[in-house]
Biopython code that builds the backbone (N, CA, C, O; Angstrom):
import numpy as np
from Bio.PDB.StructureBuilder import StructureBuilder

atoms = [
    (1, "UNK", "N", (49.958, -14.948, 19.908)),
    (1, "UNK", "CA", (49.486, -14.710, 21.261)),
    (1, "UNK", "C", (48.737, -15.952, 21.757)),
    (1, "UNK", "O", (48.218, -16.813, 21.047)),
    (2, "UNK", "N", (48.771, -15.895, 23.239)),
    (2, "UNK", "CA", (48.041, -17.377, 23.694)),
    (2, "UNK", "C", (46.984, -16.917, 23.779)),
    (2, "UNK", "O", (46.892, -15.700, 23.623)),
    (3, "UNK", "N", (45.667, -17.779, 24.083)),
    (3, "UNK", "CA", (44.452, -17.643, 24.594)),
    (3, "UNK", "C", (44.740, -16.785, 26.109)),
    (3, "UNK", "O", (44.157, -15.753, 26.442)),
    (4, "UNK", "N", (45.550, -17.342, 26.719)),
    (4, "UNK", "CA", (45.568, -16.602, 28.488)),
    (4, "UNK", "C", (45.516, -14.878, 27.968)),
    (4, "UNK", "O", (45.019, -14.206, 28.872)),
    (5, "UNK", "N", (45.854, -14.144, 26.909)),
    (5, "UNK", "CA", (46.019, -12.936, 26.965)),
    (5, "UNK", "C", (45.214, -12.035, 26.249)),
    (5, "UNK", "O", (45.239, -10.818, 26.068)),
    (6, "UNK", "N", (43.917, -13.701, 25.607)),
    (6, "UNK", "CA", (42.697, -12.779, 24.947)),
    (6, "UNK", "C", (41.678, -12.003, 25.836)),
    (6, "UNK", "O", (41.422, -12.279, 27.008)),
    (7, "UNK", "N", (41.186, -11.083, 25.168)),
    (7, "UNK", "CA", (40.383, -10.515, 26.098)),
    (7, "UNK", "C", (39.002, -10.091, 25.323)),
    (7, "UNK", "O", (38.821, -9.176, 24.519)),
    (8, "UNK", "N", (38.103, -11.055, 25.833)),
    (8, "UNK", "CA", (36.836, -10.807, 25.068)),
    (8, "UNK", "C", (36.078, -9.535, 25.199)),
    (8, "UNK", "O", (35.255, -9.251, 24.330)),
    (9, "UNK", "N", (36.243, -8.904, 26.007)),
    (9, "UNK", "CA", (35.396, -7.822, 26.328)),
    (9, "UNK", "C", (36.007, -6.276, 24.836)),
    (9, "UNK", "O", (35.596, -5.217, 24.360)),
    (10, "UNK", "N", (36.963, -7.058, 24.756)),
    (10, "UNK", "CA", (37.938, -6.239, 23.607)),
    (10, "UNK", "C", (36.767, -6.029, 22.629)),
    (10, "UNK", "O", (36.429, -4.910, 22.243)),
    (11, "UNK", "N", (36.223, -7.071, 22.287)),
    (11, "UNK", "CA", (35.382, -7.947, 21.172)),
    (11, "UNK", "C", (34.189, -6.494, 20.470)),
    (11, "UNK", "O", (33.913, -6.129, 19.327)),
    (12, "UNK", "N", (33.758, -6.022, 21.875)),
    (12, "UNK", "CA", (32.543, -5.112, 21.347)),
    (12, "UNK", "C", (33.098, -3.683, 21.337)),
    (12, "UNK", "O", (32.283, -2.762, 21.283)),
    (13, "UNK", "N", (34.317, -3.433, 21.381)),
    (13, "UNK", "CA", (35.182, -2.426, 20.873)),
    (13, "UNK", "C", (34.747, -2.287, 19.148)),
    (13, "UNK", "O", (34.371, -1.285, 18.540)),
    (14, "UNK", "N", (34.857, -3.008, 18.893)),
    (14, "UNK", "CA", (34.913, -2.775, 17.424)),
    (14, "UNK", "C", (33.162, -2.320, 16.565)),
    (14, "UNK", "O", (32.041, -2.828, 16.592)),
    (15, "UNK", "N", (33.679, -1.322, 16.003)),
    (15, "UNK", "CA", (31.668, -1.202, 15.228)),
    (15, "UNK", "C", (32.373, -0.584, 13.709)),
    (15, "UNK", "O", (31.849, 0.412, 13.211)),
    (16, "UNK", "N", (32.961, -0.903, 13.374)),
    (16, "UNK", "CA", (33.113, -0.454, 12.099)),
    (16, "UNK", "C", (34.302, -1.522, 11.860)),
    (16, "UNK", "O", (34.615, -2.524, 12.502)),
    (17, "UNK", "N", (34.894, -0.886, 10.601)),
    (17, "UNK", "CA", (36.493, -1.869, 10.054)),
    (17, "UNK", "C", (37.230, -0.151, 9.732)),
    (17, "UNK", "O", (36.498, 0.829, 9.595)),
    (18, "UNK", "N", (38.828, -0.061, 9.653)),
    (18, "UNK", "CA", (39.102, 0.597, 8.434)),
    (18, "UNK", "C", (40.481, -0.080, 7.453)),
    (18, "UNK", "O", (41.429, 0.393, 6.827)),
    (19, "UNK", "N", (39.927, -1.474, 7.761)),
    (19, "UNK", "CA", (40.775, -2.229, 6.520)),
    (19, "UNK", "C", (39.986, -3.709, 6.406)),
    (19, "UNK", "O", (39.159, -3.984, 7.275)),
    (20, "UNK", "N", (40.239, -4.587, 5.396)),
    (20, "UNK", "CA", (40.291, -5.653, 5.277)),
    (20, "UNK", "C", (41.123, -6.412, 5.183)),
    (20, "UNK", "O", (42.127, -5.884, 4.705)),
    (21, "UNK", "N", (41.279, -7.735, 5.463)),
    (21, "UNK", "CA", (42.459, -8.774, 5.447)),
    (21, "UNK", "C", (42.105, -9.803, 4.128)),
    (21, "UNK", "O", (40.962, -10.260, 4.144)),
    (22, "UNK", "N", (42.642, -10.051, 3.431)),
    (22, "UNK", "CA", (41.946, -11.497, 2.752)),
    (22, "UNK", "C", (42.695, -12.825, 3.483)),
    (22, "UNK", "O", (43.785, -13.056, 4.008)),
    (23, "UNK", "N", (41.730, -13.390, 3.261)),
    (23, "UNK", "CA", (42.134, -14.653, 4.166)),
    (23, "UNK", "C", (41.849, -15.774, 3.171)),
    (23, "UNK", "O", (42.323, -16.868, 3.480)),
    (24, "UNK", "N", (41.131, -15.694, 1.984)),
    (24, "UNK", "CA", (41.034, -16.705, 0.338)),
    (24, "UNK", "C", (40.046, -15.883, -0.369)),
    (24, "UNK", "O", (39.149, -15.071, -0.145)),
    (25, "UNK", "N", (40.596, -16.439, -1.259)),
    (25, "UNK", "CA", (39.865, -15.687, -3.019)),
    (25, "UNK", "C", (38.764, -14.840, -2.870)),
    (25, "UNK", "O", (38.633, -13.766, -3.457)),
    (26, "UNK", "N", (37.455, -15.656, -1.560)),
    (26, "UNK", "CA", (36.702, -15.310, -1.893)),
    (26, "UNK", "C", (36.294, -14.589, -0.551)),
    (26, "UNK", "O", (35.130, -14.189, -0.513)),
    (27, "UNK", "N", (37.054, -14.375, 0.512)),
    (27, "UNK", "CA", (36.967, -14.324, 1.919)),
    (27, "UNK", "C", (37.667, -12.610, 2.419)),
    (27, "UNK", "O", (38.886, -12.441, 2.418)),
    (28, "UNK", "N", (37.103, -11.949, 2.647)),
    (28, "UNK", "CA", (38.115, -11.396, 3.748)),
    (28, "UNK", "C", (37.549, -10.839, 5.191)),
    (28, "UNK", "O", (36.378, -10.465, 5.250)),
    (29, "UNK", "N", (38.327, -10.792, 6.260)),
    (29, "UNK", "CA", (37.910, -10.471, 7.355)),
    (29, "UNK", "C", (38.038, -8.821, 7.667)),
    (29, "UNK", "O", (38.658, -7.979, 7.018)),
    (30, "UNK", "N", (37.158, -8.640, 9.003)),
    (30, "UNK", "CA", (37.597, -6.939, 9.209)),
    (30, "UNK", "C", (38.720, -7.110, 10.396)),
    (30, "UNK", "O", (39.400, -8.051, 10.806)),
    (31, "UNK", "N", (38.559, -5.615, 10.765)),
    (31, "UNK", "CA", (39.580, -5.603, 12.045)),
    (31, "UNK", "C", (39.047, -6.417, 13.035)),
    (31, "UNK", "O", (39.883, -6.916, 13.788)),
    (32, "UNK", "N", (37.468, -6.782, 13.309)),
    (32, "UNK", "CA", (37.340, -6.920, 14.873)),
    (32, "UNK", "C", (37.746, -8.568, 14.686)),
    (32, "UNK", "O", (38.240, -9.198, 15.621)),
    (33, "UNK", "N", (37.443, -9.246, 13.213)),
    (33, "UNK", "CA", (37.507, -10.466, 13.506)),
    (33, "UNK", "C", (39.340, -11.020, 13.127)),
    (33, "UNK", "O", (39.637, -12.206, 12.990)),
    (34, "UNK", "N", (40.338, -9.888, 13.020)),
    (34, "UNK", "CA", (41.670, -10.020, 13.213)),
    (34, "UNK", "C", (41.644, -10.427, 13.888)),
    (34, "UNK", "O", (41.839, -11.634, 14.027)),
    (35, "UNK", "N", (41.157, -8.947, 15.408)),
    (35, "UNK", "CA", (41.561, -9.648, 16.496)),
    (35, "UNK", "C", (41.310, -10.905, 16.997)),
    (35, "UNK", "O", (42.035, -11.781, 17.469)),
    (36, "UNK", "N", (40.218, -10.813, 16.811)),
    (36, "UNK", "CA", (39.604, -12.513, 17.434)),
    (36, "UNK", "C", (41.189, -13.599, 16.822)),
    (36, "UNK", "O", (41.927, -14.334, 17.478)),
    (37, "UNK", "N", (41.196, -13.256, 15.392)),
    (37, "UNK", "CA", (41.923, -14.603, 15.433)),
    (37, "UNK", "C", (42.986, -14.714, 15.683)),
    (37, "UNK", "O", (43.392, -15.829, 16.012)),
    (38, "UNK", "N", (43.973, -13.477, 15.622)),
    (38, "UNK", "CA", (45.332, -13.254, 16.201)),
    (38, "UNK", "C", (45.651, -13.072, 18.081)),
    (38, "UNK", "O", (46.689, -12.923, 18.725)),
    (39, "UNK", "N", (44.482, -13.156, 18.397)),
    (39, "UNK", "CA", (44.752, -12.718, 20.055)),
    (39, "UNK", "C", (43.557, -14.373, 20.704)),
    (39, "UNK", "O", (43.760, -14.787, 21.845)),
    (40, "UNK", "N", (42.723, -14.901, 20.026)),
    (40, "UNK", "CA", (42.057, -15.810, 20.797)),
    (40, "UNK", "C", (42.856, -17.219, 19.760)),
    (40, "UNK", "O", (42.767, -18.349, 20.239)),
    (41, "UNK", "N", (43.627, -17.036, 18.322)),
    (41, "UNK", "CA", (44.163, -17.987, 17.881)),
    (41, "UNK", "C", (43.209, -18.886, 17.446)),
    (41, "UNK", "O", (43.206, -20.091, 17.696)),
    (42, "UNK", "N", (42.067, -18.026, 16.521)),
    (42, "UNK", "CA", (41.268, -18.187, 15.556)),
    (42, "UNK", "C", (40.956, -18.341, 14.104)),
    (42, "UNK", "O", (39.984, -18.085, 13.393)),
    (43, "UNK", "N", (42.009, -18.797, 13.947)),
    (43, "UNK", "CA", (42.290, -18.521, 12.382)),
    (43, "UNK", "C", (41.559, -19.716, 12.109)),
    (43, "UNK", "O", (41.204, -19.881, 10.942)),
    (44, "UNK", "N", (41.392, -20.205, 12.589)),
    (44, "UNK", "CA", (41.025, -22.021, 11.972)),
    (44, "UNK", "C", (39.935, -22.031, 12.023)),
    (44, "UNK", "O", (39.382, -23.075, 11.676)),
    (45, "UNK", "N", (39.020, -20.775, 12.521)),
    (45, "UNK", "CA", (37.742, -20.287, 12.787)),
    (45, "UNK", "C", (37.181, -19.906, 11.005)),
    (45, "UNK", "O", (36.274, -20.288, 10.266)),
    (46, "UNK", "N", (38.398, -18.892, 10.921)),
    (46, "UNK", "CA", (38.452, -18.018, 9.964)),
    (46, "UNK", "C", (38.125, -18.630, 8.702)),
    (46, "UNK", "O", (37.050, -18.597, 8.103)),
    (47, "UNK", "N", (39.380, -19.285, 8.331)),
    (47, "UNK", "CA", (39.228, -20.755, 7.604)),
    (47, "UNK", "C", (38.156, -22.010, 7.196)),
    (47, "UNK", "O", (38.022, -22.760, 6.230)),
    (48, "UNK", "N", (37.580, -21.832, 8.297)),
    (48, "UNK", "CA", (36.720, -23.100, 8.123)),
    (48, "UNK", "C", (35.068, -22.216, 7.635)),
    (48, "UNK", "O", (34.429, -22.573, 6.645)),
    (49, "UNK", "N", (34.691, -21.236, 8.416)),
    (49, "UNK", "CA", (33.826, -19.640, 7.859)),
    (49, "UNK", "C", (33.879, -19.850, 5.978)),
    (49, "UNK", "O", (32.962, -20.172, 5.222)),
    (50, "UNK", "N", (35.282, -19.531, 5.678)),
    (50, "UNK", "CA", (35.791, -18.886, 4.291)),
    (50, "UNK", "C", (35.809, -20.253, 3.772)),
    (50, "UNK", "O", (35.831, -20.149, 2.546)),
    (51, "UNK", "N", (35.812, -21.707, 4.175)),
    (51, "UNK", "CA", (35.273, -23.030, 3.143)),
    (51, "UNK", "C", (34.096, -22.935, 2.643)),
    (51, "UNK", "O", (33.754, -23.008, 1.463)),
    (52, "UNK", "N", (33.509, -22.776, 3.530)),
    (52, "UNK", "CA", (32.021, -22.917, 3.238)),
    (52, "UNK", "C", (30.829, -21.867, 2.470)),
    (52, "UNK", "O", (29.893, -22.163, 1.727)),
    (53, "UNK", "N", (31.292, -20.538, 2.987)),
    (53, "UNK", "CA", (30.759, -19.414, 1.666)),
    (53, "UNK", "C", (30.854, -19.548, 0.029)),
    (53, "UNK", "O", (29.900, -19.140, -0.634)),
    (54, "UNK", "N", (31.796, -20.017, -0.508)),
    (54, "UNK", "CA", (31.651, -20.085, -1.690)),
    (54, "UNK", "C", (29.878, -20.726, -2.163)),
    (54, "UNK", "O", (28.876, -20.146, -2.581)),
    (55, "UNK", "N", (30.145, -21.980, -1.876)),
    (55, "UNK", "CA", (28.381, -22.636, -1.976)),
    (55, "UNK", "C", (27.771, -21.455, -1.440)),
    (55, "UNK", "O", (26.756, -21.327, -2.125)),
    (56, "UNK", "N", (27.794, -20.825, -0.882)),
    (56, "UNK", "CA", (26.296, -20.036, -1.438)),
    (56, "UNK", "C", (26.517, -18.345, -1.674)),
    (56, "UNK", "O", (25.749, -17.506, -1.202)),
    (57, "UNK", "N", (27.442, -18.098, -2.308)),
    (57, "UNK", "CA", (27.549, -17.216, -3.579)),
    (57, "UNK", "C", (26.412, -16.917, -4.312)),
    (57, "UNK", "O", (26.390, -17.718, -5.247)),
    (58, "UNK", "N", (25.589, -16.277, -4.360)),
    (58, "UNK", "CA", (24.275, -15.938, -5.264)),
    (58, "UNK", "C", (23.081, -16.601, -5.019)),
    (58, "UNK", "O", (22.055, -16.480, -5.688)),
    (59, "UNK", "N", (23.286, -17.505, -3.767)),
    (59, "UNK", "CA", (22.030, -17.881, -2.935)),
    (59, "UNK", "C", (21.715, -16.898, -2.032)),
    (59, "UNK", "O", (20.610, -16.356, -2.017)),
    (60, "UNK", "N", (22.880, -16.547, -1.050)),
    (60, "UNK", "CA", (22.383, -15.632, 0.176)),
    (60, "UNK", "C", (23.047, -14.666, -0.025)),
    (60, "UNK", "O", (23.728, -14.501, -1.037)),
    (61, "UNK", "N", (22.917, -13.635, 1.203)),
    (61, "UNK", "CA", (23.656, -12.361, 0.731)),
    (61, "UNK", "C", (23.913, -12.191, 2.225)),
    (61, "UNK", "O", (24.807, -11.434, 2.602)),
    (62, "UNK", "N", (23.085, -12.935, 3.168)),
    (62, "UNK", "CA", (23.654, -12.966, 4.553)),
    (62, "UNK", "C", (23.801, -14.140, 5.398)),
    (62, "UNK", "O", (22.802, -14.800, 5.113)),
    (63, "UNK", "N", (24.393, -14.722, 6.182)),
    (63, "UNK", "CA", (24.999, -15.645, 7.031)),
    (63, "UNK", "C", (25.316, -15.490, 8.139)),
    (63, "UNK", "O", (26.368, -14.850, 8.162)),
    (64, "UNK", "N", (24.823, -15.838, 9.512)),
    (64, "UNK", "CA", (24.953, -16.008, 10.480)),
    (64, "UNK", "C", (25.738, -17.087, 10.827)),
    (64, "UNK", "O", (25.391, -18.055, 10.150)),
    (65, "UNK", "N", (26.939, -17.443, 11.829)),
    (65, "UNK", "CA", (27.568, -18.659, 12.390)),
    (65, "UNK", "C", (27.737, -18.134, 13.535)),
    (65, "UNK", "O", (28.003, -16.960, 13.795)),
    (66, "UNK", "N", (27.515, -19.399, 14.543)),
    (66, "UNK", "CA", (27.650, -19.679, 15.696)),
    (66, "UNK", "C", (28.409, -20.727, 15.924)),
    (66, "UNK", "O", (28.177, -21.725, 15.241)),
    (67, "UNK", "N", (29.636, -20.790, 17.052)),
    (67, "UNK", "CA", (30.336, -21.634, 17.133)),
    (67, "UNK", "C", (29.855, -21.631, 18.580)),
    (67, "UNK", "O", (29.487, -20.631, 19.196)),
    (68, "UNK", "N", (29.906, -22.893, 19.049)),
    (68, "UNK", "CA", (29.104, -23.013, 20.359)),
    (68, "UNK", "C", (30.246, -24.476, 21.223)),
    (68, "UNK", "O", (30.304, -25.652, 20.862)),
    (69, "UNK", "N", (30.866, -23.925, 22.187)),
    (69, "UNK", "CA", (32.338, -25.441, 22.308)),
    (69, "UNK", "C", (31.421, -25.660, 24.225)),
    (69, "UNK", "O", (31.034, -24.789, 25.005)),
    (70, "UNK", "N", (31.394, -27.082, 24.326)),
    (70, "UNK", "CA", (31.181, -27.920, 25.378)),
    (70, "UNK", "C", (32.201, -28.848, 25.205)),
    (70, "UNK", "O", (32.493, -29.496, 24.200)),
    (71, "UNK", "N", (32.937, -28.824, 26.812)),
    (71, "UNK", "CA", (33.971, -29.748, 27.234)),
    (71, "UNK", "C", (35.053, -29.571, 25.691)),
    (71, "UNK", "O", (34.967, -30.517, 24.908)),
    (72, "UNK", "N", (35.457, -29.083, 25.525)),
    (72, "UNK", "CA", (36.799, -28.864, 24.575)),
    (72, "UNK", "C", (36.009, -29.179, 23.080)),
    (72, "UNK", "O", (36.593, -28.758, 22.081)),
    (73, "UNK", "N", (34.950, -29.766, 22.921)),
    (73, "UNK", "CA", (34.738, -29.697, 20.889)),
    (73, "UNK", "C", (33.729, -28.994, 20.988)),
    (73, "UNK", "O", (33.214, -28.499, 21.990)),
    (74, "UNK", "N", (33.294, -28.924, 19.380)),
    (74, "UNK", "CA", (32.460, -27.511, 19.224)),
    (74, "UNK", "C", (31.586, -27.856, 18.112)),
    (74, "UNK", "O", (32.028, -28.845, 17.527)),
    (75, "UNK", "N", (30.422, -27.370, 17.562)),
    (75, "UNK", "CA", (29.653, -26.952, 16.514)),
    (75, "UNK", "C", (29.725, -25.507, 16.172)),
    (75, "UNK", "O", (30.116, -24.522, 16.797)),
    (76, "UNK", "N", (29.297, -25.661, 15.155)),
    (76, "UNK", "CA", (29.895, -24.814, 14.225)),
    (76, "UNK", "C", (28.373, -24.650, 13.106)),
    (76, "UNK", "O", (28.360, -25.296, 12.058)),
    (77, "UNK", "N", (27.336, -23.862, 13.430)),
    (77, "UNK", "CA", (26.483, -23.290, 12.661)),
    (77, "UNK", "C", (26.207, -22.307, 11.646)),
    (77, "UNK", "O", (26.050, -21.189, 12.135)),
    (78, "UNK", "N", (26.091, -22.357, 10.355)),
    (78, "UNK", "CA", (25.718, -21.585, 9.848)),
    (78, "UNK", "C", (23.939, -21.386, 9.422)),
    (78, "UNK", "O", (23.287, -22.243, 8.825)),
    (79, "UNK", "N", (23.492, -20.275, 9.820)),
    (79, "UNK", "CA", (21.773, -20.196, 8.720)),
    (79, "UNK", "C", (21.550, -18.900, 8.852)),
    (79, "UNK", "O", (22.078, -18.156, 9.679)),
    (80, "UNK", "N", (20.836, -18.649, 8.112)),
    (80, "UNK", "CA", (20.326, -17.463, 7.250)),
    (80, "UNK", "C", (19.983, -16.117, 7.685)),
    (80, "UNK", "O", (19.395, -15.287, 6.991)),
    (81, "UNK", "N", (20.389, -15.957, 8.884)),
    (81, "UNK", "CA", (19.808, -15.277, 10.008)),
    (81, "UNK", "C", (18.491, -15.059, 10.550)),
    (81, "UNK", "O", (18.133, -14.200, 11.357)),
    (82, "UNK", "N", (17.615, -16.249, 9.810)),
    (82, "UNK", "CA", (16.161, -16.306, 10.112)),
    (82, "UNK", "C", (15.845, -17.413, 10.427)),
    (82, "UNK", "O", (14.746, -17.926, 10.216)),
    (83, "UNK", "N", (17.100, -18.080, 11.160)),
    (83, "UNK", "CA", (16.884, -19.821, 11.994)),
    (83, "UNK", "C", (16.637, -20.900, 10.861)),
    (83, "UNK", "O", (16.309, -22.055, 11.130)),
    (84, "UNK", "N", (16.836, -20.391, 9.462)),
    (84, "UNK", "CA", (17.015, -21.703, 8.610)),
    (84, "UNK", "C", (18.912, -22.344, 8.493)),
    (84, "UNK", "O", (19.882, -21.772, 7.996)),
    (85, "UNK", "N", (18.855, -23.167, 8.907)),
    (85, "UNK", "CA", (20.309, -23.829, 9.017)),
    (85, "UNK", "C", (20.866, -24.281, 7.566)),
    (85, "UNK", "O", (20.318, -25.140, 6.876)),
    (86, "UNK", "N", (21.402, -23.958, 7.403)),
    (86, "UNK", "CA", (22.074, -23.977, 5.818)),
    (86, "UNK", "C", (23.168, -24.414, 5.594)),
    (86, "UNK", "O", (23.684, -24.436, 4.476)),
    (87, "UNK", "N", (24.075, -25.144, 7.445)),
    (87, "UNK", "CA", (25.083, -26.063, 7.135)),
    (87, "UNK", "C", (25.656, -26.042, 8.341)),
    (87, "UNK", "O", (25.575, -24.920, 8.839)),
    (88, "UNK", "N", (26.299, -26.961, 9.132)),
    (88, "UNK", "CA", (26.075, -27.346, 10.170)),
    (88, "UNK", "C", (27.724, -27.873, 10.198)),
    (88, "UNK", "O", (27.995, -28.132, 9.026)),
    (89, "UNK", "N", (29.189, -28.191, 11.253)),
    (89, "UNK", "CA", (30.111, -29.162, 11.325)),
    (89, "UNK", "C", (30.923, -29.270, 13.077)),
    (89, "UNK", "O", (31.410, -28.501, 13.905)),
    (90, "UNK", "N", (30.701, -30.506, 12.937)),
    (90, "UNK", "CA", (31.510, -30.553, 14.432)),
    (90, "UNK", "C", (32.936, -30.702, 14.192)),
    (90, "UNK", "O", (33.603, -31.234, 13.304)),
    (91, "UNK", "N", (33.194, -30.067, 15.259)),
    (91, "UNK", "CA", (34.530, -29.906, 15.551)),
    (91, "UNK", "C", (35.159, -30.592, 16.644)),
    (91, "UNK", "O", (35.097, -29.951, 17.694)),
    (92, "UNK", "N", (35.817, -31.835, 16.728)),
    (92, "UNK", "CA", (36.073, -32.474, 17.422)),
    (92, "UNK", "C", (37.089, -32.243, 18.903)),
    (92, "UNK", "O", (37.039, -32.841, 19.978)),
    (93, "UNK", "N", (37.910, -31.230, 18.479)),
    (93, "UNK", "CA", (38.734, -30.505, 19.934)),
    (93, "UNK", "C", (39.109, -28.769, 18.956)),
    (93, "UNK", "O", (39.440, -28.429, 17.820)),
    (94, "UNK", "N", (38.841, -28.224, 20.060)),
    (94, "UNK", "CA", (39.229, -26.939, 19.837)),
    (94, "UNK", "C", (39.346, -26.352, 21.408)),
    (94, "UNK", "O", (38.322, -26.394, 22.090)),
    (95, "UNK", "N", (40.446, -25.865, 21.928)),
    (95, "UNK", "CA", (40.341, -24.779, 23.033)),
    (95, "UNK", "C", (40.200, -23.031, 22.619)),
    (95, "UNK", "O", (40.843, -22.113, 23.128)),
    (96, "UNK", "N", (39.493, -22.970, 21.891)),
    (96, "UNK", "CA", (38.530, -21.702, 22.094)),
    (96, "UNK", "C", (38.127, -21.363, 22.948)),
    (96, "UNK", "O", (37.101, -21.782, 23.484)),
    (97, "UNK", "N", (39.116, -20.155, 23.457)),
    (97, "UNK", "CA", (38.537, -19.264, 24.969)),
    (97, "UNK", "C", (37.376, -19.352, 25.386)),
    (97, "UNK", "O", (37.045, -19.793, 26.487)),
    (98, "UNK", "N", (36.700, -18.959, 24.577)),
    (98, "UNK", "CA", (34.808, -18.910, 24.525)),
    (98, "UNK", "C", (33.797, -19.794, 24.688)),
    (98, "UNK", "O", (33.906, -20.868, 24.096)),
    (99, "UNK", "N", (32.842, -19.594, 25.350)),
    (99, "UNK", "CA", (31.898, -20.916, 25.223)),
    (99, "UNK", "C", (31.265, -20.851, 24.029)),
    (99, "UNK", "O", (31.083, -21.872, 23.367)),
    (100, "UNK", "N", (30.773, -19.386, 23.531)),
    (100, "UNK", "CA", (30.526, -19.297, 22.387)),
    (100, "UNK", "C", (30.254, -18.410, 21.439)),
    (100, "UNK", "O", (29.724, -17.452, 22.002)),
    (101, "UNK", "N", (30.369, -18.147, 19.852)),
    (101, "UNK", "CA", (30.300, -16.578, 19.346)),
    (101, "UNK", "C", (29.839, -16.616, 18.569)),
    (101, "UNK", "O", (29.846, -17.745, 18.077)),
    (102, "UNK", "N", (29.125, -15.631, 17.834)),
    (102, "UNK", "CA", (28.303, -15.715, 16.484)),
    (102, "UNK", "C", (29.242, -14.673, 15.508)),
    (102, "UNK", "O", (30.116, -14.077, 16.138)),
    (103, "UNK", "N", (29.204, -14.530, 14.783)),
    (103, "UNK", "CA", (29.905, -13.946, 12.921)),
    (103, "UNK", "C", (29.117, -13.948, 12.389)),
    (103, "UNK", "O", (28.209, -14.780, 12.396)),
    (104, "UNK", "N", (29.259, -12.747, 11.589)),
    (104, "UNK", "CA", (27.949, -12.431, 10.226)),
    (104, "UNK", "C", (29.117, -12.726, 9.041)),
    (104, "UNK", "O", (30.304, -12.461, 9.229)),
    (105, "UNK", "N", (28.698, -13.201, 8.036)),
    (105, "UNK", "CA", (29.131, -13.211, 6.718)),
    (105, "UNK", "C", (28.335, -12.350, 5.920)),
    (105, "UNK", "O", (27.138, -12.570, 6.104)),
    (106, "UNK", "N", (28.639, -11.160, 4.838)),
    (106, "UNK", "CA", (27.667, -10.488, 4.120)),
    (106, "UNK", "C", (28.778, -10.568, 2.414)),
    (106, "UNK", "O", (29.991, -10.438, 2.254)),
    (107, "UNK", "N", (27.711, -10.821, 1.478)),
    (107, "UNK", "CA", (28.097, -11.043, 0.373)),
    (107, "UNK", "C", (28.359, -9.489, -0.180)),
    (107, "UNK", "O", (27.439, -8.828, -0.662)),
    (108, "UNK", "N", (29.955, -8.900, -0.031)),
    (108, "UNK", "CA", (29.989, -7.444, -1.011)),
    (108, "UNK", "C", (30.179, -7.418, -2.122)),
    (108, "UNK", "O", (31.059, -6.676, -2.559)),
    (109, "UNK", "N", (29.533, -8.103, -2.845)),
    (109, "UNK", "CA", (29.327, -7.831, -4.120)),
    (109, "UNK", "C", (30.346, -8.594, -5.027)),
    (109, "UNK", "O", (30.059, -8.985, -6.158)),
    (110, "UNK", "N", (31.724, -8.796, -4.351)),
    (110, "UNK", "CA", (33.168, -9.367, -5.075)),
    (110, "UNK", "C", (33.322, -10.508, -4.297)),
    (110, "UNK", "O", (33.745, -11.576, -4.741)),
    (111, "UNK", "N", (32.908, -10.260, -2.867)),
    (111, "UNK", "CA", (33.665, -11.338, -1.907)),
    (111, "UNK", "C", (32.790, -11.132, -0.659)),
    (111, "UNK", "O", (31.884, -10.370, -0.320)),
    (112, "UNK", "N", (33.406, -12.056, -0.184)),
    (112, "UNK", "CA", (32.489, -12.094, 1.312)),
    (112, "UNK", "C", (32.812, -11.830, 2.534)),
    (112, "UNK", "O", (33.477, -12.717, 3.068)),
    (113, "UNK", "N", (32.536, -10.761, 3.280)),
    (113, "UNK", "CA", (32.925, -10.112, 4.371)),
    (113, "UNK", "C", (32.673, -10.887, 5.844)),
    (113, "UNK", "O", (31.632, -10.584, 6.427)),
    (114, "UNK", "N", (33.434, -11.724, 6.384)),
    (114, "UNK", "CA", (33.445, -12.301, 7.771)),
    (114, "UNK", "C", (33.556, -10.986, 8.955)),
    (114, "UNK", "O", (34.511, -10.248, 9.199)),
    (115, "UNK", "N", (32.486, -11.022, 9.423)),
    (115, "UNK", "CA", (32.735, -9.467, 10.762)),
    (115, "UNK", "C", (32.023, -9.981, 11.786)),
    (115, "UNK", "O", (31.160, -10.859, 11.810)),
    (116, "UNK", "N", (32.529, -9.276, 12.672)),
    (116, "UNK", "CA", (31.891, -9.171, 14.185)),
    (116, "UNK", "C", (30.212, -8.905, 14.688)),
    (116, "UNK", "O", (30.072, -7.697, 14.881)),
    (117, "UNK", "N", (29.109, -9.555, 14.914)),
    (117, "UNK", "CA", (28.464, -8.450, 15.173)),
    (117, "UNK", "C", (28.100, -7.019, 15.513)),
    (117, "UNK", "O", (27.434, -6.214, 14.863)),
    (118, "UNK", "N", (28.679, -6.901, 16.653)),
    (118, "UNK", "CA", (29.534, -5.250, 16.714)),
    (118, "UNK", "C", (29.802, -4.541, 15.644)),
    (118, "UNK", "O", (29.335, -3.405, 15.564)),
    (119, "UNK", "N", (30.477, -4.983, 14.777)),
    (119, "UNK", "CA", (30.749, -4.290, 13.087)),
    (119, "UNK", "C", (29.813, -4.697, 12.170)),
    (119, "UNK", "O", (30.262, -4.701, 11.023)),
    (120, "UNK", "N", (28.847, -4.987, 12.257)),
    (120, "UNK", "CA", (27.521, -4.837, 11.606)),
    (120, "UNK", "C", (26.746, -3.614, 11.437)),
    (120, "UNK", "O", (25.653, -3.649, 10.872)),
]
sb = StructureBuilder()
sb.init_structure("model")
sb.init_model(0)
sb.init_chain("A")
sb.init_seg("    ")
for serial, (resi, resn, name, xyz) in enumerate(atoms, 1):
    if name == "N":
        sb.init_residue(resn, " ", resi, " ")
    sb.init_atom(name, np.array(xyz, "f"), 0.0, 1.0, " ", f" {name:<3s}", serial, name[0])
structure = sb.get_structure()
């Protein structure tokens, strides 16, 4: 699907999951953040989320990211959900519908759950 046919307001539809996707070893997403990546063409979102969790495997147990895009590139925040920044990457072009979105990562015990706020 293109970006022209995402629809963000879709976004806070979602407050639960009733599946998971794996997306790597140590990664999987719920339904709300499917959609995001199959309808806003987010996977590279997804991906770049699921690099960076491994490092902190048995440090944190929660993760906040914010992807935040001005004029076509973007940053890309992760911290602790208590404003300590714990890893930071720019993204040099991305057309991401959005100006900008936050994702929780929560460590379940096996793997690490990428979700929506809404599904929090």
């Amino acid at each position: 699907m293109s970006n022209l046919e995402f629809d963000a307001a879709m976004l806070g539809q979602f407050i639960g999951t009733e599946h998971y996707y794996r997306i790597s070893p140590s990664t999987v997403i719920t339904d709300g953040c499917k959609y995001l990546a199959d309808e806003a063409g987010a996977y590279w979102l997804m991906d770049a989320l699921a690099s960076y969790l491994p490092q902190f495997t048995g440090r944190e147990e929660f993760i906040s990211a914010k992807l935040t895009v001005t004029r076509g590139s973007a940053e890309l925040v992760l911290d602790n959900g208590n404003g300590k920044v714990l890893d930071r990457q720019h993204i040099p072009f991305t057309d991401f519908p959005l100006p900008a979105i936050s994702l929780f990562a929560c460590w379940g015990g096996d793997f690490w759950v990428l979700l929506l706020p809404s599904e929090y």
